[in-house]
N, C-alpha and C positions, 0 to 999 in steps of 0.2 A: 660572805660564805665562810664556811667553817669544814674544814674535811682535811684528810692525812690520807697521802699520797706514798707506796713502796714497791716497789718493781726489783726487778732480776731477770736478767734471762745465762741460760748456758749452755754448752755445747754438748753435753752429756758424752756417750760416745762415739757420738760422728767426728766426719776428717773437718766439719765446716759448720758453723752456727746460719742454719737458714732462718731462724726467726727473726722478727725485729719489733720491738714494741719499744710504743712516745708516749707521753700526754701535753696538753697545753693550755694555760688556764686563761682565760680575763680576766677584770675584777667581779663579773658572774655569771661567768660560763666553763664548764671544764670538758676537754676532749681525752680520750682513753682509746688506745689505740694496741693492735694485736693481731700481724700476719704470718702464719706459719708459709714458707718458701718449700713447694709440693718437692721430697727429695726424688720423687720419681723421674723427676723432669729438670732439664737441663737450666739454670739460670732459676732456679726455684728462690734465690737469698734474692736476683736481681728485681725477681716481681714484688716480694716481699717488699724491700725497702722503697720501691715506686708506691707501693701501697699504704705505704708509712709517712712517706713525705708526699705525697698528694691529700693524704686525709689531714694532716696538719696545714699544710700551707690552703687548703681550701678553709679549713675553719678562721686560719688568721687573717683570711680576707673576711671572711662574713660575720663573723662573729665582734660586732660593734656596740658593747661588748656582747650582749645576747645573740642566740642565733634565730632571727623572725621565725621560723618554720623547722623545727628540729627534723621530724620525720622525712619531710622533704629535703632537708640538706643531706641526711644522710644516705637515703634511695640515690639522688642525684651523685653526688663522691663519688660513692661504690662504682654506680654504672659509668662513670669516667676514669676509675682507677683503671676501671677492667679495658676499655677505650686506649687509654696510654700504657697498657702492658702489650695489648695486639702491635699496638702500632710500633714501639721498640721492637718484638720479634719479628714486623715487616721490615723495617730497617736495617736490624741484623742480619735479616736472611736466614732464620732460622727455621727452620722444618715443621711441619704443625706437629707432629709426632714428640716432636722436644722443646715447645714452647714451653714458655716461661709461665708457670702460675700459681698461684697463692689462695690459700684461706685466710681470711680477715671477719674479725670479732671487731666491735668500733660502738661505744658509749658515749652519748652528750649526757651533761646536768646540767639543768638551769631551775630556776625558780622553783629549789626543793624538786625537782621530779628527776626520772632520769629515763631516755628513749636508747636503745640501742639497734643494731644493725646487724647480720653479718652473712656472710655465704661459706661453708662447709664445716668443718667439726670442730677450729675453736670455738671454744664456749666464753660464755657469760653467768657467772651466776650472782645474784641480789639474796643475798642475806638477813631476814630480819632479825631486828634483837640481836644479843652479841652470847658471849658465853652460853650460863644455863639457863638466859630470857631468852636465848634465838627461837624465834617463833615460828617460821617457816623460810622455804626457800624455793625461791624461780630460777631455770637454768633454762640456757637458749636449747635448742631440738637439733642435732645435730643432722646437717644433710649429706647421709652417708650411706649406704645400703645396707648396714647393718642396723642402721636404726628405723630404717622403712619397714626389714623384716622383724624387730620387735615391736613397733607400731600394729603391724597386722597378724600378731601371734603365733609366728612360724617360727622363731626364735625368744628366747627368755633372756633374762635382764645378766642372768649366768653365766648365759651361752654366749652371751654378747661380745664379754670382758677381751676373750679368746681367740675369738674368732678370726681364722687369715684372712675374710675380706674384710676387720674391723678400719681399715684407713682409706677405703674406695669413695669417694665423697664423689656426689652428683652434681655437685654445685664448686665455682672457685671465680676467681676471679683470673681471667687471662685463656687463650686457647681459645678453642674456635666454637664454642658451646656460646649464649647469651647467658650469666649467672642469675639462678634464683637467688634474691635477694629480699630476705624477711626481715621487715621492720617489725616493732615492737610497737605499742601500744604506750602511751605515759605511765612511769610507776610514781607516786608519792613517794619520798626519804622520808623517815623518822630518823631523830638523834637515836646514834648507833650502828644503823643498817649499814651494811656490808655491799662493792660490788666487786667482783673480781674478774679477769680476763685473763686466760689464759690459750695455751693451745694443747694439742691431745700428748705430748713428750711430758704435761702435769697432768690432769686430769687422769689420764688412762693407767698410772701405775697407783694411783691415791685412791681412787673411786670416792669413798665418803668421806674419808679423813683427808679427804680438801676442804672441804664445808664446816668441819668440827675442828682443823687443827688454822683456818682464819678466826671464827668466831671465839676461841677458847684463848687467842694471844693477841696483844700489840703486832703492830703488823712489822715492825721494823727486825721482831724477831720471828714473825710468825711467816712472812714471805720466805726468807733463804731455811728457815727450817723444814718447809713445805718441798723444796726443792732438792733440798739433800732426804729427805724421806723419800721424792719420788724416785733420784738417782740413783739411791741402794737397793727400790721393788724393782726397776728394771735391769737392771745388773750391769752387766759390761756393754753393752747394745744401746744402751739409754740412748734414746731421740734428746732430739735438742728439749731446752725445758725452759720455759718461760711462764712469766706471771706478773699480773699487775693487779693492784687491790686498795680501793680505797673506803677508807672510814667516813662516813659523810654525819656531820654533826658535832657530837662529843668527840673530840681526840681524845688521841691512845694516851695512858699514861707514860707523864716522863717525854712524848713526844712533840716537836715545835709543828704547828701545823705548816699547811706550806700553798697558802690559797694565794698569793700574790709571787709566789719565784714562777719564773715566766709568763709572768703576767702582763697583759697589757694595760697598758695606763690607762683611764674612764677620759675618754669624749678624743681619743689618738686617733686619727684618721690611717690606716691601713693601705698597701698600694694593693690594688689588684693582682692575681696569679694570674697571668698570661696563657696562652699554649707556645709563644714565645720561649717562655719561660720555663714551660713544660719540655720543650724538647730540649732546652740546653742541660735541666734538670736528668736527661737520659742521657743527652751525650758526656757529660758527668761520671756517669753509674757504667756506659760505656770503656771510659775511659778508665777507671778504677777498676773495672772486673773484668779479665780478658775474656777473650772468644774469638773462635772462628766459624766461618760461614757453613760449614757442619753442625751447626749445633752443640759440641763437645766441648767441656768445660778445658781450657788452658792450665 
């Protein structure tokens, strides 16, 4: 495989960076990962990063090196992250009112295609063509109730930008709802194509010139450039800001690609992720993040 790999994330102007984004390659398989930690709710970083190290550590079990069933792997994760975020806030003792929960965007690539996953208003977008060949562009549907009411014409694409219920999402992972969980369909890569993952602290201050300021640069400059343009549209308030985006094919010029750093070696047998494993992975993230039995951040 052939593809270049750049990420960032920042804390714009909150007291706490809740997002968290990984990726993690084989020698032909790559994972891309992206959860925004819900700031309404209390322990929003801690769902996040369960969400982050559960989609990784389940691909580094299965993924020998390919993953047999992408769309299945990723249905199944999601619906276990969201599984091991409940079951930390029954542990905690925390209130449903202040459980912990997260939006998560999550991309596989294998064999030139790429399937993606996600529940609430991070996105995903696929890029074709790069510069002034980009041909067109796919972005995930966000599940959010402003985008329900531009769906069904009651609100414009204007109106949307603005809007005070624009961060209400119907879907997340964690809390006492079951998450809508929309897989994607196989996309073909051509050398060049673009995928990016981000959460709404980028996307929402950029709108198009997310799409035109990846395709128009190398990403190693065109990521943190994208970042510092969203942190000056949103002003002193900026949400956290995060972004991941890979080249899949041609790399960037001047760039080393980077398809074998964290890579696992072809025919390394993997140990299985436990629930074992899973809880000492909370009591972990317990341990590291205070709390008390209120719900109320320490």
């Amino acid at each position: 495989m052939n593809y270049t790999i750049a990420q960032e994330s920042r804390i714009g102007g909150r007291e706490i960076n809740q997002d968290r984004v990984a990726w993690l390659a084989t020698a032909d398989a790559v994972l891309m990962v992206v959860a925004d930690g819900m700031g309404g709710h209390m322990h929003g970083e801690v769902a996040a990063q369960i969400a982050v190290d559960s989609m990784i550590g389940r691909f580094r079990d299965e993924a020998k090196t390919l993953l047999a069933d992408p769309p299945r792997f990723l249905a199944a994760t999601l619906n276990r992250v969201h599984q091991t975020i409940v079951r930390y806030a029954a542990e905690c003792r925390i209130p449903s009112h202040a459980a912990p929960r997260t939006t998560c965007i999550v991309c596989v690539v294998q064999n030139g295609q790429a399937w993606w996953a996600h529940a609430g208003d991070s996105r995903l977008y696929l890029i074709h063509g790069s510069g002034s060949g980009a041909s067109g562009v796919v972005r995930t549907r966000d599940h959010s109730l402003v985008q329900q009411m531009v769906d069904d014409g009651s609100l414009s694409r204007a109106e949307a930008a603005n809007h005070p219920w624009r961060n209400r999402v119907f879907s997340c992972l964690g809390g006492d709802a079951p998450p809508h969980i929309e897989v994607s369909p196989a996309m073909s890569l051509q050398d060049g194509d673009l995928i990016a993952l981000c959460t709404d602290g980028t996307w929402s201050p950029l709108g198009e010139t997310l799409v035109s300021g990846l395709a128009s640069a190398p990403l190693k400059s065109s990521v943190p450039g994208l970042l510092d343009a969203a942190e000056r549209a949103a002003g002193p308030g900026a949400d956290n800001l995060t972004l991941i985006a890979m080249r899949w094919g041609a790399p960037d010029p001047d760039t080393v690609t980077r398809d074998m750093l964290l890579a696992v070696p072809p025919g390394r047998a993997l140990a299985p992720i436990t629930d074992e494993e899973i809880d000492l992975a909370v009591a972990e993230i317990r341990r590291r993040i205070p709390f008390n039995p209120d719900g109320a951040s320490s």
